[in-house]
N, C-alpha and C positions, 0 to 999 in steps of 0.2 A: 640445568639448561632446558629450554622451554623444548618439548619435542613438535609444538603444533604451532601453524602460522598464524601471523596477525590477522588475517583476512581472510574470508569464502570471500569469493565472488562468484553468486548467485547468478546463473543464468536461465528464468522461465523461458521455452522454448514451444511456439505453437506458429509455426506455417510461415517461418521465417528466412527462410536458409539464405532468401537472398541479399537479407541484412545483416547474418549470423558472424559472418567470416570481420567484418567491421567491426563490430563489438566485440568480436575475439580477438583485434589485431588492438585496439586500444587498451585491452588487459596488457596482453605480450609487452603494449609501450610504456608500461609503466615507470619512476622511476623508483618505487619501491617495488621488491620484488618477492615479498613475506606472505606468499598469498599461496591459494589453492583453486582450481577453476573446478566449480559443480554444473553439471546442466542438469536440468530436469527439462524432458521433452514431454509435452504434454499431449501426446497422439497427435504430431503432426503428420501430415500426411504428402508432405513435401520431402527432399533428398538431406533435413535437417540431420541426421544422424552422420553423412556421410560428410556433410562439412566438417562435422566436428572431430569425428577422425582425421580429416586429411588436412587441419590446422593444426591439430595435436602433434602429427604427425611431424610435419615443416616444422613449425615452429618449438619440436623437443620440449614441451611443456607439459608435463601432466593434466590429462583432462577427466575428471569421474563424470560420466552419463550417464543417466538413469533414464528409462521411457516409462510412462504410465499412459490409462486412457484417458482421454480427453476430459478432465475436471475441473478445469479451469485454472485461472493463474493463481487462487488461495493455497488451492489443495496442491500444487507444487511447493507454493512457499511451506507447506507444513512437511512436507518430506524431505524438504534441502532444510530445515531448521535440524529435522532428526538425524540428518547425513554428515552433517557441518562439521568440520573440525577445528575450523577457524574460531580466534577469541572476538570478530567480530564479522557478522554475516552484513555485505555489501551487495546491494538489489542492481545489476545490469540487465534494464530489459533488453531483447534482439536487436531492437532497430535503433538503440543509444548506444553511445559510445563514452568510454572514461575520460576524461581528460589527464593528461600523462601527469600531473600530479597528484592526482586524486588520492591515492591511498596514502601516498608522504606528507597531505597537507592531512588528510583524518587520524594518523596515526600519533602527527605533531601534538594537533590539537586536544585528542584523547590522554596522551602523554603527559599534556600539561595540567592538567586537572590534580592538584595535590593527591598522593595515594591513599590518605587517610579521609579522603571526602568520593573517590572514585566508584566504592561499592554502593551509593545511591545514583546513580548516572548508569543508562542504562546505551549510551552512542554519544554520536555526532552526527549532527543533520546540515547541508550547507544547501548553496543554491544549485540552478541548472539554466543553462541559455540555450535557445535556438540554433537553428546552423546559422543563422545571419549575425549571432553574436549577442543578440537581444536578451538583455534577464527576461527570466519566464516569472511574473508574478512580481511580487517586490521582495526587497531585500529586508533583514530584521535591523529591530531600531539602532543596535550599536555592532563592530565587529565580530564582537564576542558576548554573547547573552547564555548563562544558563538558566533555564525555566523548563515548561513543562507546553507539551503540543498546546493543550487548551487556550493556557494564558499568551500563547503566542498567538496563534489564528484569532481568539476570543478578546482580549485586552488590547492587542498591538497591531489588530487586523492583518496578520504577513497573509500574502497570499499566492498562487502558483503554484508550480511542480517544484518539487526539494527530493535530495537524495539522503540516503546517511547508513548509516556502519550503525549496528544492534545487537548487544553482545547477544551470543547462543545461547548460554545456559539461562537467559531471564527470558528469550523467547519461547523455549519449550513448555513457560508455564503459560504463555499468551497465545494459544493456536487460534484460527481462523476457525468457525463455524463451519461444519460441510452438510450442507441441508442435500437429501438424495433426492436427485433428479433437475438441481441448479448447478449453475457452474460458475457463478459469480459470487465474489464478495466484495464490496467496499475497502479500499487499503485503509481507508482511516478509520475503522473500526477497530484495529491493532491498536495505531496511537492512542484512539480514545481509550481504550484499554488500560493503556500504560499510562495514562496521564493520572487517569482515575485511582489507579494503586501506586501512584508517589513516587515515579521515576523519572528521574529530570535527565534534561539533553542537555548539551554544549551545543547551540548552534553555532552557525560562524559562518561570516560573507564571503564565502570563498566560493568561487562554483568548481563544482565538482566533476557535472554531467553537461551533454550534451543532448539532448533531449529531439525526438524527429516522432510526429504522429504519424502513421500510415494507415491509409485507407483503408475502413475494414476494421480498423482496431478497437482495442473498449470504447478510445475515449469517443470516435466518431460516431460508434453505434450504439452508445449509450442509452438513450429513448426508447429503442429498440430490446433492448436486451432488459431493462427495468420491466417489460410485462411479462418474463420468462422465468422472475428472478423475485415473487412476490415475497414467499416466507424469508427470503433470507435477507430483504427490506424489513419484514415486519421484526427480526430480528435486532438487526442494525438500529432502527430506530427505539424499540424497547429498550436497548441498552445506552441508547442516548438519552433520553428522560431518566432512566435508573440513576446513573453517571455522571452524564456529562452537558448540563446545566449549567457549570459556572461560566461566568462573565458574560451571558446572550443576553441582550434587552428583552424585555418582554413581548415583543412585535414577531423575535427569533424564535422566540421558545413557543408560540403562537404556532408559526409554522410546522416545529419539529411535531408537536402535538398534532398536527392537523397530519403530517405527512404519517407518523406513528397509526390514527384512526385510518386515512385510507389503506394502508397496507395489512394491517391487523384483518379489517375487512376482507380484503381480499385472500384472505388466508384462512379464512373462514374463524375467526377470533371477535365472536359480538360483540356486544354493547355491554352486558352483564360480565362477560370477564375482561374485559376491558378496563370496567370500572373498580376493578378488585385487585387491577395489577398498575395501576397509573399511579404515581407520586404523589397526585396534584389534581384533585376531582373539578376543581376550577379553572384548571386551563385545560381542563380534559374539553368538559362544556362550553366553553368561549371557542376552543378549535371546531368545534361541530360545525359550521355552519362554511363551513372554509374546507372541510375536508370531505362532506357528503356529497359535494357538488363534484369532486377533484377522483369521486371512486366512482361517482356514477356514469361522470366523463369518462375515463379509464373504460369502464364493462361495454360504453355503448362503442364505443372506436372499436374495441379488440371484436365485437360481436359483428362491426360490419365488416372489419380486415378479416375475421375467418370464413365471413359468405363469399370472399371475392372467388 
């Protein structure tokens, strides 16, 4: 008999509390109930702690909380990976909510996967809609696709917010980067991760999530937070050119190259190791002229925003 649940659901927690209790009430709604509730608080500085006692509490449901300092949403995800007991970690951010089927449709679909093909499948990824009901992004080409994040975004162009179930123990060899003194990571630095060492998904048209941005958050203040967050760009990007090249026309790989030189830059990574650690000394040089304008942009903004 198994002793561990089907599901973590994974709660990053930073300055939420007043969206907390909602996303902890659509766990509770589930109609699978094989799960485990983790939060990782990531030094909020709001009454987050005390909500989640006093839902725990009401609603008789096991809750494990964990606080750290403020490292951002990666460096949570890497300590609920190492906390996890579930066979399959499910990402709830604060201000989303599940949809009360969510875990019985990912669990179906996980399930169906033959058992003798299952140990190369690393989850299930489905969709997510707005509160007005709207798919977020598009849906993938048929109900049920298995492939790999690349050939999906890269070959099939899906696009938007997707949720999905990631088994534990092939996460622990996939950590997030944690560069000191940044608190961001890119989420699809994982996938590309995983796409690149040969782990395929099930995805499947089902949404899963409900999805709400709120002011203040990554996605809003993105721009902002990219000149805070250079080395672990130049990271992200390095590992895109290493990796994760296949299926981009050359117009795209142009970019990533050019995006790779400004952040390298910025990180203080020349031109000479530059040229010693690139794939492709050819699109290294075609991106040049695209990406020395785009770092010099970059130093003159941040040089006038620090006089203000």
């Amino acid at each position: 008999m198994r002793n561990s649940p089907a599901f973590t659901v994974f709660i990053p927690a930073y300055n939420r509390a007043h969206t907390l209790r909602r996303a902890l009430d659509s766990v509770r709604e589930q109609t699978l109930q094989d799960y485990e509730v983790l939060v990782v608080d990531d030094g909020s500085e709001d009454d987050t702690e005390t909500v989640v006692s006093e839902w725990a509490e009401d609603s008789d449901i096991p809750v494990r909380y964990y606080r750290q300092p403020n490292g951002g949403k990666h460096r949570a995800h890497n300590r609920a990976v190492g906390l996890a007991r579930g066979e399959l970690l499910m990402v709830l951010d604060s201000d989303d909510i599940l949809l009360p089927e969510c875990l019985a449709r990912v669990h179906e679909a996980w399930s169906a996967i033959p058992p003798d093909q299952r140990e190369g499948f690393v989850g299930v990824e489905g969709l997510c809609r707005d509160g007005e009901g709207r798919l977020h992004g598009s849906a993938y080409p048929s109900d049920v696709v298995d492939g790999y994040y690349l050939e999906m975004i890269g070959r099939y162009g899906v696009t938007g917010e997707k949720r999905h179930a990631l088994r534990v123990d092939v996460l622990r060899d996939f950590l997030y980067p944690e560069v000191p003194g940044e608190d961001r990571m890119r989420d699809s630095y994982l996938w590309k991760q995983l796409s690149a060492a040969g782990w395929r998904v099930r995805f499947i048209n089902e949404v899963l999530q409900e999805i709400e941005f709120q002011e203040g958050g990554l996605t809003r203040t993105a721009s902002t937070r990219r000149q805070r967050h250079v080395r672990g760009l130049y990271l992200y990007w390095k590992s895109d050119l290493l990796h994760h090249q296949m299926y981009l026309s050359r117009s795209v790989r142009r970019r990533h190259y050019a995006e790779y030189i400004r952040y390298a830059l910025h990180s203080g990574i020349h031109f000479s190791a530059q040229w010693h650690e690139v794939p492709s000394r050819v699109q290294w040089l075609s991106a040049l002229p695209r990406a020395l304008p785009n770092y010099l942009g970059d130093r003159f903004k941040w040089q006038r925003t620090a006089g203000r």
